[in-house]
C-alpha positions as CSV (number, residue, x, y, z in Angstrom):
1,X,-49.9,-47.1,-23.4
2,X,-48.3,-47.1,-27.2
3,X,-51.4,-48.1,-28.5
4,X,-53.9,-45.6,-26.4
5,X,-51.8,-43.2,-27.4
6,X,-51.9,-44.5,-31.5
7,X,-55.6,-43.6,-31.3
8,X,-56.8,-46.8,-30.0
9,X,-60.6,-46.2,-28.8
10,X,-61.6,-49.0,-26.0
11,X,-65.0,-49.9,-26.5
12,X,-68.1,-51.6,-24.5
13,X,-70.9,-52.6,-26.3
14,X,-74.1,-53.3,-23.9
15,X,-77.5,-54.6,-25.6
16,X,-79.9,-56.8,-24.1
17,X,-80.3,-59.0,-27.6
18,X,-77.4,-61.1,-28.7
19,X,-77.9,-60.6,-32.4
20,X,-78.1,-56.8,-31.9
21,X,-74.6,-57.2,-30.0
22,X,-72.8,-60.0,-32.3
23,X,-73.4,-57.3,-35.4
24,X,-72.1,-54.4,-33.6
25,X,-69.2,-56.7,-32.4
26,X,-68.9,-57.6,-35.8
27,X,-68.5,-54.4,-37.5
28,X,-66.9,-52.8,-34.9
29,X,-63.9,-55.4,-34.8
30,X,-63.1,-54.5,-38.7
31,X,-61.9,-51.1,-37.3
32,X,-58.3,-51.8,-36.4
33,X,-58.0,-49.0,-33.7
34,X,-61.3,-50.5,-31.8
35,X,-60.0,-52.6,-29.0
36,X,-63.5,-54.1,-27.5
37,X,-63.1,-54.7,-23.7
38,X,-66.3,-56.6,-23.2
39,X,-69.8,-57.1,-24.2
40,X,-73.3,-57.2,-21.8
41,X,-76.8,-57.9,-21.9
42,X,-78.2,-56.0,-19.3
43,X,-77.6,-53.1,-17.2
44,X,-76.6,-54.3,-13.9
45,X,-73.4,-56.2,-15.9
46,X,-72.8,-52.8,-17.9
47,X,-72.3,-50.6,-14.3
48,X,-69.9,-52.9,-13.1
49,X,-67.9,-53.5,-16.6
50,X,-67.8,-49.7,-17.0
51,X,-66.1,-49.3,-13.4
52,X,-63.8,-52.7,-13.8
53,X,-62.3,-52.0,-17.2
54,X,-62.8,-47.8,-18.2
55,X,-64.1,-47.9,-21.3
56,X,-63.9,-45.1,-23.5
57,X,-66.6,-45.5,-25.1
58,X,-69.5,-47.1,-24.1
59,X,-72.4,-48.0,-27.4
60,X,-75.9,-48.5,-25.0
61,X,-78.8,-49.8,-25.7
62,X,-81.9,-47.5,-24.6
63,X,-84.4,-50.1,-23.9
64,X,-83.5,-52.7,-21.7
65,X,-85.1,-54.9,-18.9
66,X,-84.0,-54.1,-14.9
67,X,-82.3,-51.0,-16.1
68,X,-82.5,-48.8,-19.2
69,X,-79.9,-46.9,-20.9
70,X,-80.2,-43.8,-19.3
71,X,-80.6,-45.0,-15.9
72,X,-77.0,-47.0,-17.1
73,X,-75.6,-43.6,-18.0
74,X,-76.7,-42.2,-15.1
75,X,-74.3,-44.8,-12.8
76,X,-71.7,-44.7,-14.5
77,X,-68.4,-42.5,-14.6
78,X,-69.3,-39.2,-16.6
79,X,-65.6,-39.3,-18.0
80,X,-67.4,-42.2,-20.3
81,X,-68.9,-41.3,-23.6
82,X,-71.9,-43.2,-24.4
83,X,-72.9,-43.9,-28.2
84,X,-76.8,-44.7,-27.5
85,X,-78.1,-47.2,-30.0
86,X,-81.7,-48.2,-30.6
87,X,-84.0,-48.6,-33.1
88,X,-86.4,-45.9,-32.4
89,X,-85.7,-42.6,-32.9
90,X,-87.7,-40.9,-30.5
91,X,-85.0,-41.0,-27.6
92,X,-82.7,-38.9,-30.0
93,X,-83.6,-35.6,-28.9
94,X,-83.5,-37.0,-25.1
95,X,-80.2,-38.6,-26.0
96,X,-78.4,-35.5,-26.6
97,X,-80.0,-33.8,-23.3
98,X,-78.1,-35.8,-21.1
99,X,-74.8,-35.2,-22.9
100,X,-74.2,-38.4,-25.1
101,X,-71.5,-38.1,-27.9
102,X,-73.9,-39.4,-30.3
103,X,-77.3,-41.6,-31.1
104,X,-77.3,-44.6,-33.8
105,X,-80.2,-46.0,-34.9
106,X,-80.3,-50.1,-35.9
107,X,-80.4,-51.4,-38.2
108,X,-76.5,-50.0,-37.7
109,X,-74.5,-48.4,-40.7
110,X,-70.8,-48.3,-41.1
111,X,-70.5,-44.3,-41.7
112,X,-72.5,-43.5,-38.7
113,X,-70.6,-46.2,-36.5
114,X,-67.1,-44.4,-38.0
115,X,-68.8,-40.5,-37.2
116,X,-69.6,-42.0,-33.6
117,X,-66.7,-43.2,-33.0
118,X,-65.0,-39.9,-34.2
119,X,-67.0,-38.0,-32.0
120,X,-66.0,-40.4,-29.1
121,X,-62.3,-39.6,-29.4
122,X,-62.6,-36.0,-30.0
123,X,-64.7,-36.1,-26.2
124,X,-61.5,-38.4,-25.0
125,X,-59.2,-36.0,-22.3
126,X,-62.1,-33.7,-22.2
127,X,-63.9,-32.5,-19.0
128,X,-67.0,-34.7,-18.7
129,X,-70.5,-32.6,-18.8
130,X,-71.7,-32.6,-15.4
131,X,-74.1,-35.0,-14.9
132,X,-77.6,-34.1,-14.0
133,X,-79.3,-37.2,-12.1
134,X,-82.8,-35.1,-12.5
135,X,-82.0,-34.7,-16.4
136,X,-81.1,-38.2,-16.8
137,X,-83.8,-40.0,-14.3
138,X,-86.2,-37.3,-17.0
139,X,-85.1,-38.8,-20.2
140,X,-85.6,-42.6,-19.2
141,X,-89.5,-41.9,-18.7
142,X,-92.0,-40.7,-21.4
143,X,-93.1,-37.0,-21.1
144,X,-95.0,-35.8,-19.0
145,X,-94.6,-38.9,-16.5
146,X,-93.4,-38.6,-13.3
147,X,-90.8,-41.1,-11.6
148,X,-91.4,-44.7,-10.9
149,X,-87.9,-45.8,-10.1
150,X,-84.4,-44.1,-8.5
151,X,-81.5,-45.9,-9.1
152,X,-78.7,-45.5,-6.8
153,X,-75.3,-46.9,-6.9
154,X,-73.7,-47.7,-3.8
155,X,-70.1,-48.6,-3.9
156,X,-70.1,-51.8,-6.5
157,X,-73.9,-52.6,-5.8
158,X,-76.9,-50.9,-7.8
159,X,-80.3,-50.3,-5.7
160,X,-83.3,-50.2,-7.5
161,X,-85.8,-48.2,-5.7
162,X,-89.3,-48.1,-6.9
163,X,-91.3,-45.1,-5.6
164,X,-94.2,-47.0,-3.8
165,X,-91.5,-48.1,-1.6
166,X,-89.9,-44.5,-0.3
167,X,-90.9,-43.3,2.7
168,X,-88.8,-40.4,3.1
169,X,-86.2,-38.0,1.1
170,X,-84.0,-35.6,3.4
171,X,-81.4,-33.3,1.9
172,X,-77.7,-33.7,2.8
173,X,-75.7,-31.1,1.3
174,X,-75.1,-32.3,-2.4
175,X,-77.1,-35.8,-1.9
176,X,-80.4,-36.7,-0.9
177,X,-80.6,-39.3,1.5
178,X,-83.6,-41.7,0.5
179,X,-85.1,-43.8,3.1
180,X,-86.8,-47.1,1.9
181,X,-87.7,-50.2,4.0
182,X,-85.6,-49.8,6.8
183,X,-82.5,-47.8,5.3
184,X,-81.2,-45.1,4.1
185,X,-79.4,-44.4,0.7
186,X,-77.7,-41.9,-0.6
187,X,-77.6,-40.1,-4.3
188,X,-76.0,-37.2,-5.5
189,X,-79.0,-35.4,-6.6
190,X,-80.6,-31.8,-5.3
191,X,-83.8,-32.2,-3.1
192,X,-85.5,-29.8,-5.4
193,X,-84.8,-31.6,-8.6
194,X,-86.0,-35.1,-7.1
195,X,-89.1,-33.0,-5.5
196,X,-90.4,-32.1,-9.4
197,X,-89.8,-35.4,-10.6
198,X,-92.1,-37.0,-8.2
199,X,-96.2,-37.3,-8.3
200,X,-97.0,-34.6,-6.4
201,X,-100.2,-36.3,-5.6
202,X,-98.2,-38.5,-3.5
203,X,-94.7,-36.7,-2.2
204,X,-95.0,-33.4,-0.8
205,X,-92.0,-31.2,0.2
206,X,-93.1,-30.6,3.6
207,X,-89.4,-28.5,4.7
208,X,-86.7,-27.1,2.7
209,X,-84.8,-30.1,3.7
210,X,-87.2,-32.9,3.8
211,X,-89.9,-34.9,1.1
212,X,-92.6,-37.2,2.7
213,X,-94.2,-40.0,1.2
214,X,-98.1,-39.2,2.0
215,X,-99.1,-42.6,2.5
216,X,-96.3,-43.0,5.5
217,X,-97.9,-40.2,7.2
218,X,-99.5,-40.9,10.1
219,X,-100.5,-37.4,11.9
220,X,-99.4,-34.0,11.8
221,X,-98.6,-32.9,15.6
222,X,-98.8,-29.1,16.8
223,X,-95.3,-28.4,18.1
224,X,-95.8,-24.9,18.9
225,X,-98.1,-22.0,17.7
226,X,-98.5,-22.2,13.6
227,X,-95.6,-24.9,13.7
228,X,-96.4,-28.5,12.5
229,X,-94.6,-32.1,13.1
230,X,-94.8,-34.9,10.7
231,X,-95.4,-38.0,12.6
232,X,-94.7,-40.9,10.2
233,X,-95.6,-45.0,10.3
234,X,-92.1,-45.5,11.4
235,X,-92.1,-42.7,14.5
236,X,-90.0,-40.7,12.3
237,X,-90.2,-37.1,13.2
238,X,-90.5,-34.4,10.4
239,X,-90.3,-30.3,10.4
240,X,-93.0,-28.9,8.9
241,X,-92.2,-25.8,7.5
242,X,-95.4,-22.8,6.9
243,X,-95.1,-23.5,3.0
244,X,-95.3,-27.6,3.4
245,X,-97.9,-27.3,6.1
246,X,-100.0,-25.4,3.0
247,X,-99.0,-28.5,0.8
248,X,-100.6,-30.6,2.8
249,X,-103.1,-29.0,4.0
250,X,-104.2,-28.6,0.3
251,X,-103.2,-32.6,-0.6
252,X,-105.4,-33.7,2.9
253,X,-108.1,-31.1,3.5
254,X,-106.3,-30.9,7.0
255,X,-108.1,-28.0,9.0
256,X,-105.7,-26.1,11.0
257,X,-105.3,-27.6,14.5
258,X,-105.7,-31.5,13.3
């Protein structure tokens, strides 16, 4: 507690290459109020190291295998700053949009490690920015993309969810509740932010409350006059509302009555 409260800054340092993370160890460790907790190469080990040990600090790699920095960032505790580091410099701009304290570029430099660690303090005790999963889920794909993946964190475990797969999105307050293979999972995300991240080609927002994967439909049913059921592969039943039954209709070339 003596030292936390001397300034020392505890520090995670995640990056998929072992040279990349032996330098950064490296220079890091001749800072005598860095204290580093642990290193990873991947971001599966980085969720769980952030929510074992609190970091303060946490310098991410952006590009990474099984998950990417912002899809880390996006798991973990807000409270958390990240440092992203990379050697590109077109994730900067994306960088700061999802509320990192800063964005070093390799190969690394001792002033800009110093002002990124400065910056990380001056965040420590603050309010976190509230995280925005739509924002976040945004920055890890190239513009004008739409989403491939949603990553979810459930308890200790991290689900990977790859959009082929989802059959159905349903709104629960705050959260959505994704269905894929057989279960559900749930993410703190709005239904309308997911809705616009998705290829429209393929999801369609047939209800306030509900998304459906097209290629799980199976027929639309007539449940009373201008009022539409989704029947899906599964036998799940859907409300279509008058503005998703347009969707679709415009998607399917449905005529009205099928």
């Amino acid at each position: 507690m003596t030292d936390r409260a001397a300034g020392e800054i505890r520090v995670l340092i995640v990056d998929d290459e072992a040279p990349a993370r032996s330098i950064l160890r490296e220079m890091l460790s001749e800072r005598e109020d860095v204290s580093i907790v642990a290193e990873c190469a991947n971001g599966f080990e980085a969720v769980k190291a952030a929510a074992d040990l609190g970091p303060d600090v946490v310098f991410l790699d952006v590009e990474m295998p099984k998950l990417d920095g912002f899809e880390v960032r996006e798991l973990i505790d807000p409270q958390i700053a990240v440092v992203f580091v990379t050697a590109y410099d077109s994730y900067a701009l994306r960088a700061f949009e999802v509320h990192a304290v800063d964005y070093v570029l390799k190969p690394f430099r001792a002033e800009r490690l110093d002002a990124a660690l400065e910056r990380a303090r001056a965040r420590r005790g603050q309010p976190p920015a509230p995280a925005d999963a739509t924002a976040l889920a945004a920055a890890a794909r190239p513009p004008g993309t739409h989403l491939s993946r949603i990553v979810v964190r459930d308890g200790t475990r991290v689900h990977v969810v790859p959009v082929e797969k989802l059959d159905l999105v349903e709104a629960q307050d705050d959260y959505v509740a994704l269905k894929t293979e057989g279960r559900k999972l749930l993410k703190q995300q709005t239904i309308g932010g997911l809705a616009d991240a998705l290829d429209p080609s393929r999801f369609v927002r047939v209800h306030r409350s509900y998304i459906v994967n097209i290629d799980r439909l199976e027929r639309l049913e007539l449940y009373s006059k201008g009022s539409y059921v989704a029947i899906l592969a599964d036998g799940s039943r859907i409300p279509v509302s008058r503005e998703g039954y347009t969707r679709l209709k415009a998607l399917l070339g449905t005529e009205d009555g099928a």
